[in-house]
DRENDO-1510 file (C-alpha; in Angstrom, 1 decimal, always signed):
<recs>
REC; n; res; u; v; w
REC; 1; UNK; -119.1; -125.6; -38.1 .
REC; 2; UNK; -119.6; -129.5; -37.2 .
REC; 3; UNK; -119.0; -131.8; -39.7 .
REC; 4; UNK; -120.1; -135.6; -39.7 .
REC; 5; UNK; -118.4; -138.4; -41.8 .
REC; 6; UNK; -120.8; -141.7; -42.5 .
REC; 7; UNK; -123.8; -139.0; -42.9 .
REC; 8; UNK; -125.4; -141.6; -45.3 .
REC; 9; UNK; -125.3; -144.4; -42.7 .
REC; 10; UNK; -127.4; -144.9; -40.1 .
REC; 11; UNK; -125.4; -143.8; -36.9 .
REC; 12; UNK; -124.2; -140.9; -38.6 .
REC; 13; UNK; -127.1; -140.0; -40.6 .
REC; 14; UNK; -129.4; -140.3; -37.4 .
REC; 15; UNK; -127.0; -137.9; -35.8 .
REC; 16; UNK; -127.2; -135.2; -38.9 .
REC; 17; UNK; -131.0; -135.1; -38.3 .
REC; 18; UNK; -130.8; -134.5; -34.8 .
REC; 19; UNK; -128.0; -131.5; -35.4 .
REC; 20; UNK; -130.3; -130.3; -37.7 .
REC; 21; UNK; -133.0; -130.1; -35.1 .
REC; 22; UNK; -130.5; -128.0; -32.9 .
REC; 23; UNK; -128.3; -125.8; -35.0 .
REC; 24; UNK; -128.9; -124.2; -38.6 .
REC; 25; UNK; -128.3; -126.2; -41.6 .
REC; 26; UNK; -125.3; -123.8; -42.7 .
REC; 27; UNK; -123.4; -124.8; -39.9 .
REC; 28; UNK; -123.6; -128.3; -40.2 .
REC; 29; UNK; -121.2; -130.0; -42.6 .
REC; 30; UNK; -120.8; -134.2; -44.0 .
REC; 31; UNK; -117.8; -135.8; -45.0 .
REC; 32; UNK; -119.4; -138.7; -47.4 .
REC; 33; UNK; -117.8; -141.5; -49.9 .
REC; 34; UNK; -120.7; -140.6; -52.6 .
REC; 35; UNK; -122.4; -137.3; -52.4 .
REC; 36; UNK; -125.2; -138.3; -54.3 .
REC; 37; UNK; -126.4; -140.4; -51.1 .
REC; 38; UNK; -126.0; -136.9; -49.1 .
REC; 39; UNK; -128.5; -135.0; -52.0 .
REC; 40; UNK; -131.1; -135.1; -49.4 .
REC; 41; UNK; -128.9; -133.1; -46.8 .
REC; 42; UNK; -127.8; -130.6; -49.5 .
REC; 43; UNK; -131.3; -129.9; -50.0 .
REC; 44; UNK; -131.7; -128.9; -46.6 .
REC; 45; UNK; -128.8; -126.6; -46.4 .
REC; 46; UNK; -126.4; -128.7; -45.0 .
REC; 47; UNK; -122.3; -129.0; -46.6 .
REC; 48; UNK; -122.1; -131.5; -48.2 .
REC; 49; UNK; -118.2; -132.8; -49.5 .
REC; 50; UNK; -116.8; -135.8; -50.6 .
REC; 51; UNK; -114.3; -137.5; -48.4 .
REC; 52; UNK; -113.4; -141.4; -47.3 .
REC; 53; UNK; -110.9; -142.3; -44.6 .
REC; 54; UNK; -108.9; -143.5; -47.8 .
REC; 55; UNK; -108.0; -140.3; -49.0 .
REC; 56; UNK; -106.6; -137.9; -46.8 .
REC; 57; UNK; -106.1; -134.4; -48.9 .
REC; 58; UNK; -109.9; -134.9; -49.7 .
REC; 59; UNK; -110.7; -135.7; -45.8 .
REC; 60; UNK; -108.8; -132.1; -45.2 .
REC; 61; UNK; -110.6; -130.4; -47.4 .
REC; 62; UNK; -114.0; -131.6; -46.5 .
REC; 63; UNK; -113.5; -131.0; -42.4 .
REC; 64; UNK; -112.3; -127.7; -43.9 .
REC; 65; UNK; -113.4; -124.6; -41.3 .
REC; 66; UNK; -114.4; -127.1; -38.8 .
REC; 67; UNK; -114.8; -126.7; -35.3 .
REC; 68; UNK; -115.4; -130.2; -34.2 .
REC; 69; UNK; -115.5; -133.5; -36.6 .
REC; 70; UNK; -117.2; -136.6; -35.7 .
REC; 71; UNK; -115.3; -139.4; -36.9 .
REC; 72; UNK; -117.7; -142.4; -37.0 .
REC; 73; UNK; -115.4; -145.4; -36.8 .
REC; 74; UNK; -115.3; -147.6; -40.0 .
REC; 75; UNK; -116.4; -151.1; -39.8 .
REC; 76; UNK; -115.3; -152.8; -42.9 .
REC; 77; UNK; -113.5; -156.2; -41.3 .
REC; 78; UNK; -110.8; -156.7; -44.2 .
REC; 79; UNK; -109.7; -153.3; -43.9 .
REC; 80; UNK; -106.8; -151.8; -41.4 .
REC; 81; UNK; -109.3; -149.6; -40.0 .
REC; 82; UNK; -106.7; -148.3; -37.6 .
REC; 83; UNK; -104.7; -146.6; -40.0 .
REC; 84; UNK; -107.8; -145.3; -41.8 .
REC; 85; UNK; -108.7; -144.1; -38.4 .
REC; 86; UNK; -105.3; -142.4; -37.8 .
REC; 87; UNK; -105.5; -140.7; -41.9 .
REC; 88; UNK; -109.0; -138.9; -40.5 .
REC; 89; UNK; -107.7; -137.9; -36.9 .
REC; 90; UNK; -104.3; -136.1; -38.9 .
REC; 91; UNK; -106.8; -135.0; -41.6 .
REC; 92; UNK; -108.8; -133.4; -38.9 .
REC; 93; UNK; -105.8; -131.8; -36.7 .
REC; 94; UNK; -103.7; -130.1; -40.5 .
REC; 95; UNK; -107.5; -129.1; -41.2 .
REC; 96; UNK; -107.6; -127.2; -37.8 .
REC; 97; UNK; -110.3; -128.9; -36.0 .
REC; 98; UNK; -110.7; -128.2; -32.0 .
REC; 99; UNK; -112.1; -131.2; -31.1 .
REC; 100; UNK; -112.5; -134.8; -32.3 .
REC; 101; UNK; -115.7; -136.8; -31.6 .
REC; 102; UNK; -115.0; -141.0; -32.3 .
REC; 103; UNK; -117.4; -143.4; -32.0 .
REC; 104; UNK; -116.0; -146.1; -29.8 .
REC; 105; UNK; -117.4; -148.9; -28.5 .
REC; 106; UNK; -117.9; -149.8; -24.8 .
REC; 107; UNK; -115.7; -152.0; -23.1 .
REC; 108; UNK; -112.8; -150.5; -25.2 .
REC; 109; UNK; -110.3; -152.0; -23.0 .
REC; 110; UNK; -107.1; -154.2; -23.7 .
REC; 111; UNK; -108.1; -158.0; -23.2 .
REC; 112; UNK; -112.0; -157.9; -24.4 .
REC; 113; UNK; -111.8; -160.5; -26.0 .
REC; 114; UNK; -114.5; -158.9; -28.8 .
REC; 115; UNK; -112.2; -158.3; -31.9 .
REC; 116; UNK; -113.8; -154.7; -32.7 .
REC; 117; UNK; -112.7; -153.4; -29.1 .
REC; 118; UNK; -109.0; -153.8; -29.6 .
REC; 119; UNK; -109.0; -151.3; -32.8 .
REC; 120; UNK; -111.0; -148.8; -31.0 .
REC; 121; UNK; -108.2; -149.1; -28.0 .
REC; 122; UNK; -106.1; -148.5; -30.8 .
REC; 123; UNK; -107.7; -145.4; -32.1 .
REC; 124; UNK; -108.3; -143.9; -28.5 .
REC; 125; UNK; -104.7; -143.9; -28.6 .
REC; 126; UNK; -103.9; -142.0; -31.2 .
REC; 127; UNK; -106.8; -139.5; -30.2 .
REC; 128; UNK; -104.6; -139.4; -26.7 .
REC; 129; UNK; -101.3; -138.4; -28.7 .
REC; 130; UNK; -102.8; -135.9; -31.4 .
REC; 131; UNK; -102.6; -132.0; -30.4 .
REC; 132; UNK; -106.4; -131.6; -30.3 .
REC; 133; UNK; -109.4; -131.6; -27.8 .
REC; 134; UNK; -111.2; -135.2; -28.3 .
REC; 135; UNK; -114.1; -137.5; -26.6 .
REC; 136; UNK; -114.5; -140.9; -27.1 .
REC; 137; UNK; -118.2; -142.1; -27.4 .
REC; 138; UNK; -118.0; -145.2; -26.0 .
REC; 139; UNK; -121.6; -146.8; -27.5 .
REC; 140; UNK; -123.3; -149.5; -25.9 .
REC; 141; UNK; -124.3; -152.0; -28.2 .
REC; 142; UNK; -127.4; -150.9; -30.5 .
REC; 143; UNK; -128.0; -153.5; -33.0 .
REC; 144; UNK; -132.0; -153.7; -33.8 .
REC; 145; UNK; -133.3; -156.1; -30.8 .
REC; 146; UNK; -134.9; -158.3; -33.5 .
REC; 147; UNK; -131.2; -159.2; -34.9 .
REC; 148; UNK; -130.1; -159.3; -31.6 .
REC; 149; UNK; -132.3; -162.0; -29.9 .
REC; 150; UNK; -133.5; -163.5; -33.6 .
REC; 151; UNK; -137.3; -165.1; -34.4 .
REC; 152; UNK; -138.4; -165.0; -30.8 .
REC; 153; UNK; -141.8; -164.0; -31.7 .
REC; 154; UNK; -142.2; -166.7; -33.9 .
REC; 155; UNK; -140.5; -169.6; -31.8 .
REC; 156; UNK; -141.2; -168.6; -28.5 .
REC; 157; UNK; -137.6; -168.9; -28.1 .
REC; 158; UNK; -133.8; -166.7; -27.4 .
REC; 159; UNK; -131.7; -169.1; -28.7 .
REC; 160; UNK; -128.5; -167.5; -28.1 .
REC; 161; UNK; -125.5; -168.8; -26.7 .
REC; 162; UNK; -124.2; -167.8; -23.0 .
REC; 163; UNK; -124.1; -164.2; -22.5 .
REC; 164; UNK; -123.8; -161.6; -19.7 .
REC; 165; UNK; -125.7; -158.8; -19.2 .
REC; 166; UNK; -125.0; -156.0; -21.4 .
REC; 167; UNK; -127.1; -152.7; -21.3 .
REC; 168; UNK; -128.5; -152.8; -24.7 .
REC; 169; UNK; -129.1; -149.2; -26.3 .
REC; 170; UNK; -131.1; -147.3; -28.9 .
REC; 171; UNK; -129.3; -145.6; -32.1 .
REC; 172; UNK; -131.5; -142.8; -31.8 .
REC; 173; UNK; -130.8; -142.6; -28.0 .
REC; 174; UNK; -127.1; -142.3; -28.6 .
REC; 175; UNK; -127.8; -140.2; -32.1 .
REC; 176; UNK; -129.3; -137.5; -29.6 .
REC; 177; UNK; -126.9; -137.3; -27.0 .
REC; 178; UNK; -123.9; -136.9; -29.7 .
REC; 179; UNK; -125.7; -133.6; -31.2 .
REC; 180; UNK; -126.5; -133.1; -27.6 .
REC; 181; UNK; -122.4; -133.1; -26.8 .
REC; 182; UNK; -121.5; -131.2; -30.2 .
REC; 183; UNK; -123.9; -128.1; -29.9 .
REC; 184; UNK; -123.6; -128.0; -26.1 .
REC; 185; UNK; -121.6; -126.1; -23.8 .
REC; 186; UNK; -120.5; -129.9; -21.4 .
REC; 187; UNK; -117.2; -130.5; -22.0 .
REC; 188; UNK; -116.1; -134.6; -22.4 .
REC; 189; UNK; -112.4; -135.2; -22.3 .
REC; 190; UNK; -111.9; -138.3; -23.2 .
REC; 191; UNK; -113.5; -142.0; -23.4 .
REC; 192; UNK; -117.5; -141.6; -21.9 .
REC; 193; UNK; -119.7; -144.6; -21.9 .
REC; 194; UNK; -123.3; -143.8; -23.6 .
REC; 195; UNK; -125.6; -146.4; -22.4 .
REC; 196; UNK; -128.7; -147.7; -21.3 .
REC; 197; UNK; -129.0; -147.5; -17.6 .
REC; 198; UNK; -129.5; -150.7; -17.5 .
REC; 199; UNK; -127.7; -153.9; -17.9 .
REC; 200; UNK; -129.6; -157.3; -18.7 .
REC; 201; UNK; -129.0; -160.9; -19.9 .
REC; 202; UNK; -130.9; -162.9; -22.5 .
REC; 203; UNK; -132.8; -164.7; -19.3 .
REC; 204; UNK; -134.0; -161.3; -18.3 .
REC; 205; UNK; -135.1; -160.5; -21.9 .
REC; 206; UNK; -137.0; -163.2; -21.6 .
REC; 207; UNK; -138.9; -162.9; -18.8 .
REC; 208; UNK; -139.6; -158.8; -20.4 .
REC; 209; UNK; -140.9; -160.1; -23.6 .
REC; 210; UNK; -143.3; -163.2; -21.6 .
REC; 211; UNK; -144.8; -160.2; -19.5 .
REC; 212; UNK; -145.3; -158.7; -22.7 .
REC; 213; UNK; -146.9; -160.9; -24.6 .
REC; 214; UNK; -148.6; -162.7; -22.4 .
REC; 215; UNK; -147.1; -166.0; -23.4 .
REC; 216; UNK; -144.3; -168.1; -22.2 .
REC; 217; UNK; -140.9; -167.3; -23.9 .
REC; 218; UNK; -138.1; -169.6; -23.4 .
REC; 219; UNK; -134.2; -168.7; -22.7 .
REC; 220; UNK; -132.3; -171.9; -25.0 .
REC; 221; UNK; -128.7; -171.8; -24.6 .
REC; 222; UNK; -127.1; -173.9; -27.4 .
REC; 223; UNK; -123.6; -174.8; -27.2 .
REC; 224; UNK; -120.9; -172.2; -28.4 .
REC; 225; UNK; -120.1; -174.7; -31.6 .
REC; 226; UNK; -123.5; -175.7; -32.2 .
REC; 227; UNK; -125.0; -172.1; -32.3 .
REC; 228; UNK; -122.1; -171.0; -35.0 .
REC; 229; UNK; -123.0; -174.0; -37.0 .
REC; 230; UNK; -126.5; -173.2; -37.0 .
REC; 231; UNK; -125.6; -169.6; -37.9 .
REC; 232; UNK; -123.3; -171.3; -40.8 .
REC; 233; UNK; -126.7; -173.7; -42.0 .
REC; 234; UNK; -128.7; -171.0; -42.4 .
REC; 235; UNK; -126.3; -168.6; -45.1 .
REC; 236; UNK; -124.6; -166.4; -42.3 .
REC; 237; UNK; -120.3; -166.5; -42.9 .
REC; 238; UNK; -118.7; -168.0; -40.2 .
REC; 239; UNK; -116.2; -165.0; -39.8 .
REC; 240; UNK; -119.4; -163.2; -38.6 .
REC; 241; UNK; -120.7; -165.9; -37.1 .
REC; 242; UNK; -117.8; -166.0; -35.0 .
REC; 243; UNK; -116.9; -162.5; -34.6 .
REC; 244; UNK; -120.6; -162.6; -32.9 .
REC; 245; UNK; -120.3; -165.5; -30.6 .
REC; 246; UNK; -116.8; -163.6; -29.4 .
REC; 247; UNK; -119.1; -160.8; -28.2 .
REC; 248; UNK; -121.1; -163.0; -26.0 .
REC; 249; UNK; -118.0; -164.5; -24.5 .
REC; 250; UNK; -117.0; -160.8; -23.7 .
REC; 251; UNK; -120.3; -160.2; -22.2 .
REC; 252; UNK; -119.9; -163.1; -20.0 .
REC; 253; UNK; -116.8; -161.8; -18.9 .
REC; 254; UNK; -118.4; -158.8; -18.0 .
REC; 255; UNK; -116.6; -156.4; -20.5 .
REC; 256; UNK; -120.6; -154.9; -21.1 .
REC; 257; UNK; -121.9; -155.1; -17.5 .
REC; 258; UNK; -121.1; -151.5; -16.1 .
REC; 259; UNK; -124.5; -149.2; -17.4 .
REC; 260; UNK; -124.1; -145.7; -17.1 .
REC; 261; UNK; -125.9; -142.7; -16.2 .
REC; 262; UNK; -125.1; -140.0; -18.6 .
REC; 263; UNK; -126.8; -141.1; -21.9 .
REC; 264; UNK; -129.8; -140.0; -19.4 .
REC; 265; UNK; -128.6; -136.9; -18.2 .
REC; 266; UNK; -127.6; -135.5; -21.9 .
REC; 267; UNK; -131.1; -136.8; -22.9 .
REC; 268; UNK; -132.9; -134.9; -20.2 .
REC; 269; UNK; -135.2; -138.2; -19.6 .
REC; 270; UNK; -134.7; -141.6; -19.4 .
REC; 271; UNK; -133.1; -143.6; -22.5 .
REC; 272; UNK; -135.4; -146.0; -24.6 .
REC; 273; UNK; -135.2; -149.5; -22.4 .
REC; 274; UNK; -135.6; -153.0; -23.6 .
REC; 275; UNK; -139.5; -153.1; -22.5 .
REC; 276; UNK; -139.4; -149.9; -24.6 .
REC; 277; UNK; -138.3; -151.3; -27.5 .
REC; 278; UNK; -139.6; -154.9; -27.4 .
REC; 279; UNK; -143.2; -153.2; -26.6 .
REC; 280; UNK; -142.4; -151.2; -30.1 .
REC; 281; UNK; -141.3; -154.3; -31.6 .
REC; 282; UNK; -144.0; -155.9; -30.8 .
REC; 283; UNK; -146.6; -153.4; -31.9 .
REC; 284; UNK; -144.8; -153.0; -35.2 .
</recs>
């Protein structure tokens, strides 16, 4: 059996439905905070138990007659999501799992300076010292692109601050390859990046999206201060807004910059690219 925790959210959930594409239902098991979210799954066949990285006897019992668990890393900011990863990965090994599956992130490497990278580090390492197989899914990033680059269709305009090219990736893409890994015979020790193939910078975006649309669309680079206070004007917190702007100072640092090839060769094709999904946004 493979069981999933976050089944109700989206990297998890789009992950489920690719399983359940591969494997039968029965065999496929979730590990959710409210089961009632999960009634769909249940419907289909699929275990549904109640467990939260809170609560370890009810994280044992859910990854119960596992095989392999996929831990999908928390991402609540005000909690120590560290030692809520380290209650799942002890959950998993008393429950007798084989093999952990974590979402990382890539560029999970001491000294990016993007906050979110130094807890997955963390958690790698504690995968590295438990007694069980594990892989590290190091994601590329795969926010929506119309979060990513903002109004641009309606401006004419990226309005981001200075970046560096990062090799921006579709959920589904990476939702596929993980059922792809789980139900397949490949072994992954270890951290893998799943990326795009390839790597690109706000300037390049733009010059996609103006052969796209026909119409010229400008690359603004407002300062580092000025772009958090516009964030702030317009409702968004300032922790996020920071917590944001330290991703595109990693990205100019080139934490993001190394695409790799094997999101493609799990897929069997090539990922979604940016054209792809600025074409689709576009259409929408």
């Amino acid at each position: 059996m493979i069981v999933v925790t976050g089944a109700t959210g989206g990297l998890g959930g789009a992950t489920v439905e690719h399983l359940l594409k591969r494997m039968p239902a029965d065999r496929i098991g979730v590990s959710v905070r409210d089961v009632a979210k999960a009634q769909h799954l249940a419907d289909r066949g699929v275990r549904v138990r109640q467990g939260s990285y809170e609560d370890p006897a009810a994280l044992r019992e859910s990854f119960a007659g596992a095989e392999q668990v996929l831990l999908v890393s928390g991402n609540d900011p005000s909690a120590d999501l560290v030692s809520l990863h380290r209650n799942a990965i002890e959950a998993a090994v008393a429950a007798g799992v084989r093999r952990i599956l974590y979402t990382s992130q890539q560029g999970a490497v001491p000294g990016n300076p993007y906050p979110p990278s130094a807890l997955h580090v963390a958690t790698e390492a504690i995968l590295a010292e438990s007694p069980v197989a594990w892989t590290a899914l190091r994601n590329g990033a795969y926010g929506p692109l119309d979060q990513v680059l903002g109004p641009w269709q309606e401006t004419g305009e990226i309005a981001q601050p200075a970046d560096g090219p990062v090799p921006y990736t579709d959920r589904d893409d990476i939702a596929e390859a993980t059922a792809v890994i789980l139900t397949g015979d490949r072994t992954l020790d270890g951290p893998v990046d799943l990326t795009a193939p390839t790597a690109v910078t706000f300037a390049d975006v733009a010059g996609i999206a103006s052969a796209l649309t026909g119409r010229p669309i400008t690359r603004v680079v407002p300062g580092d201060e000025q772009w958090v206070a516009d964030r702030i004007a317009r409702g968004a917190p300032e922790q996020l807004a920071r917590l944001l702007l330290s991703f595109y100072r990693a990205s100019r640092a080139n934490y993001f910059a190394e695409a790799s090839p094997l999101l493609a060769e799990l897929l069997g094709r090539e990922p979604a690219s940016v054209a792809n999904r600025l074409a689709a946004d576009i259409t929408a």
